[in-house]
Phi, psi and omega in degrees: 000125172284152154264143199269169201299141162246163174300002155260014155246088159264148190259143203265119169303174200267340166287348201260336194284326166297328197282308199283306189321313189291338194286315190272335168273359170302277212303333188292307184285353185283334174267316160322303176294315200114337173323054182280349179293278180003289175304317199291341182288047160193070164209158100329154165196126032265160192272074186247170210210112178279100183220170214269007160283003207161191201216100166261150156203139215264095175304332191192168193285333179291311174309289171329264174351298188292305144357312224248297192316291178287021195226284179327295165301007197238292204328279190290352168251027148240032183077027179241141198226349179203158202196123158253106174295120178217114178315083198241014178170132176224143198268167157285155184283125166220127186081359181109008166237153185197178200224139183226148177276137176222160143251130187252108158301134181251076205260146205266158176242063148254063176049007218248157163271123194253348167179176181215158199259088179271120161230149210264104212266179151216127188218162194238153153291133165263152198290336211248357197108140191088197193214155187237126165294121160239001173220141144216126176248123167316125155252338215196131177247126173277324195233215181283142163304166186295318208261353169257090160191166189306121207268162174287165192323307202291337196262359183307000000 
């Protein structure tokens, strides 16, 4: 015999699973190109970023920037030249928010793949459409962690 559904198993539409995929392959190119003003228009702030070395929190889009920015450079100077985002679990929506699971690929450039990055978003509707980041938290680092390496000025 099934048992019916309680409201907290709701089930995520296939539109909505589509819509969070583009969103996250927005964000792979955006990063991959180097866009981080870009990426920051689609965070909150303040930011925080969960790991299991630590707590960052990116207070404002400039701070965020600068993050993305030193991370971005330890990223490519360590051979990674593209990052493919693959969507693998979306929580239900409850207030216009919900938490998605990704895998971030870290591909070399020869193609070859070099680890890959699990994190947890947490994102909101933007009243106009899209989403907004308002948490990330790190399970698994594919490259250099975020918080060991020499940090930008701002983050002393």
């Amino acid at each position: 015999m099934k048992h019916p559904r309680t409201s907290r198993e709701k089930t995520v539409s296939a539109r909505t699973k589509k819509a969070v995929q583009e969103f996250f392959d927005e964000q792979s190119a955006l990063f991959s190109e180097g866009k981080i003003e870009e990426l920051a228009s689609y965070c909150s702030h303040p930011l925080p970023f969960y790991t299991d070395d630590g707590i960052i929190l990116a207070t404002d889009a400039e701070m965020y920037q600068d993050i993305l920015a030193s991370y971005l450079s330890r990223i490519h100077a360590a051979g990674r030249v593209q990052f493919a985002g693959k969507v693998v679990g979306i929580g239900p929506k409850e207030n216009g928010r919900f938490a998605v699971r990704l895998d971030w690929d870290h591909i070399e450039e020869d193609g070859s793949l070099r680890g890959t990055s699990k994190l947890r978003y947490f994102l909101a509707d933007r009243p106009k459409g899209g989403y907004l980041i308002e948490i990330i938290e790190y399970f698994q680092f594919g490259g250099p962690p975020i918080l060991n390496a020499p940090k930008p000025e701002r983050l002393h």
